[in-house]
C-alpha positions as a printed NumPy array, in Angstrom:
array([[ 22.61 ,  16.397,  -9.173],
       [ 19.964,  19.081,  -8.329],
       [ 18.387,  18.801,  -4.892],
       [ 14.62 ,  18.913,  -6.404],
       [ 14.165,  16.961,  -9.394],
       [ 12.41 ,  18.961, -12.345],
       [ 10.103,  15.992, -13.442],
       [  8.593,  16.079, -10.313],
       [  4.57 ,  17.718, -10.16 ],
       [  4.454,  19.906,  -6.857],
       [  1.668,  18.734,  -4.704],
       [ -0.727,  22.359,  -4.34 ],
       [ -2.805,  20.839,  -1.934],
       [ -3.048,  18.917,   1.719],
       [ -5.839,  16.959,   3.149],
       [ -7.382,  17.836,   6.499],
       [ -9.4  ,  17.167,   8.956],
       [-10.756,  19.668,  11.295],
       [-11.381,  18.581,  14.869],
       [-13.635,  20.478,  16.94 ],
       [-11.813,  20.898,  21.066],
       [-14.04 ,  21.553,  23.793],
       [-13.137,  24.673,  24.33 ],
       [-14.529,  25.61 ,  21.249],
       [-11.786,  26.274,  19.21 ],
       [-10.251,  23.84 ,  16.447],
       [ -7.462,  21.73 ,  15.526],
       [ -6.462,  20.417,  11.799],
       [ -4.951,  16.917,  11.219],
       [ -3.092,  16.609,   7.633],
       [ -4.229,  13.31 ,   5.961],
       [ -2.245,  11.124,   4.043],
       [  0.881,  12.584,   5.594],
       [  2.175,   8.55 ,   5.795],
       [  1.349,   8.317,   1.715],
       [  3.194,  11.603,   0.671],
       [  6.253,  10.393,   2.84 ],
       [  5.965,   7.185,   1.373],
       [  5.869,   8.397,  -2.285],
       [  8.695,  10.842,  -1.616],
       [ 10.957,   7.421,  -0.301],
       [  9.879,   5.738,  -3.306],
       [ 10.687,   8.4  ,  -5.952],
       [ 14.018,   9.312,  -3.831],
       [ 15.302,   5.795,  -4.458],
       [ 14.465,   5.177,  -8.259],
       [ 16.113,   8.581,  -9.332],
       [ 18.781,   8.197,  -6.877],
       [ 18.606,  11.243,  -5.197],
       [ 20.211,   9.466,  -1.842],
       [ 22.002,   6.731,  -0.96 ],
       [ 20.406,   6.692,   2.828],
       [ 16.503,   6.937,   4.038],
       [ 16.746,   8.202,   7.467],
       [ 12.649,   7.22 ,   8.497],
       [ 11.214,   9.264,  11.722],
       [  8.265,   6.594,  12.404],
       [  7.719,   3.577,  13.886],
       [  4.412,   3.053,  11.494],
       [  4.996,  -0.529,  10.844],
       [  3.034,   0.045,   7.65 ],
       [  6.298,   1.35 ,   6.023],
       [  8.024,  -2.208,   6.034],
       [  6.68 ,  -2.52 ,   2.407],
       [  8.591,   0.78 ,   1.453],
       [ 11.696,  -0.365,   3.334],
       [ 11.776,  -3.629,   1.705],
       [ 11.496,  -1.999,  -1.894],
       [ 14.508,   0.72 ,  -0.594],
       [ 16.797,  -2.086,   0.072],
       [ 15.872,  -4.429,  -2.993],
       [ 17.094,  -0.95 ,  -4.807],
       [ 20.452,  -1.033,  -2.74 ],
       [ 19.706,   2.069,  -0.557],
       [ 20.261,   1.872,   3.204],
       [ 17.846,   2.591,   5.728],
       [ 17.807,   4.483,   9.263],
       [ 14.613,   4.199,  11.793],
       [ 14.413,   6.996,  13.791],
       [ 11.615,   6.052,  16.36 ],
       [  9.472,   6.771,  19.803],
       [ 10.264,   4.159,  22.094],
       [  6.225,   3.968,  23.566],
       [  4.76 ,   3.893,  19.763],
       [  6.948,   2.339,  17.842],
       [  7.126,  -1.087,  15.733],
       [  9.843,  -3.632,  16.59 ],
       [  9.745,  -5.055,  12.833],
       [ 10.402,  -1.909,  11.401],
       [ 13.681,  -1.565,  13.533],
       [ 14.78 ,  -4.778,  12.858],
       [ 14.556,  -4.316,   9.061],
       [ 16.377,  -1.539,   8.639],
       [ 19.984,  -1.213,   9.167],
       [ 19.855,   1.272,  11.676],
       [ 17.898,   2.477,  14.59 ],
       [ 17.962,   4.911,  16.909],
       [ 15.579,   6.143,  19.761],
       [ 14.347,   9.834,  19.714],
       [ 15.5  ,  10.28 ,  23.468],
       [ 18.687,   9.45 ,  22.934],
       [ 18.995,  12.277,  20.184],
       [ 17.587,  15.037,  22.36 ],
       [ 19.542,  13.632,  25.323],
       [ 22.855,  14.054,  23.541],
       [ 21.732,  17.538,  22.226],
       [ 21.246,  18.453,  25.587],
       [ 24.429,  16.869,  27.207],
       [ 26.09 ,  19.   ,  24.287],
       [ 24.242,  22.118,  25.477],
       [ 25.54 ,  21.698,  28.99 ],
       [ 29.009,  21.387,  27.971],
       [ 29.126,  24.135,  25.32 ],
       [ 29.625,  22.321,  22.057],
       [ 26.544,  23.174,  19.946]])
């Protein structure tokens, strides 16, 4: 199975918004970041290109896309930030895991040598 799918249209093109700081200088924001993400899920799962959807978000507005993932069989994994991040979504997929206890085990790892 190839790891990018030949059918597949490549997106040329990213929506931004430009935010002025008071300093003067400026900051971009991609748009639609949540749709592309959302669409990549989606295709993933109908051309089985994985068996697992490992999700870093805890935008409750991907229950939808979970839902659909598991009515195709595919298991899901909510990576999230404890302070921003939607209970629902946690409890619907199959696994979760907090951010800080990643980086805290990288670290711990660090410390002892094994990287």
């Amino acid at each position: 199975m190839s790891a990018k799918p030949s059918n597949l249209a490549p997106v040329n093109f990213t929506a931004q918004r430009k935010h002025k700081n008071k300093d003067g200088t400026f900051d971009f924001e991609v748009k639609g970041d949540d749709i592309y993400l959302a669409n990549d899920l989606l295709v993933g799962a109908y051309e089985n290109l994985y068996d697992t959807a490992i999700l870093v978000s805890g935008d409750e507005d991907f229950i939808p896309v979970i839902h659909t993932l598991k009515r195709l069989n595919k298991k899901t994994e909510n990576v999230f930030f404890s302070k921003t991040s939607s209970k629902k979504l946690r409890k619907l997929c199959d696994k979760a895991v907090n951010i800080l206890s990643i980086i805290d085990k990288i670290r711990l790892n660090k410390k002892s040598g094994i990287v």
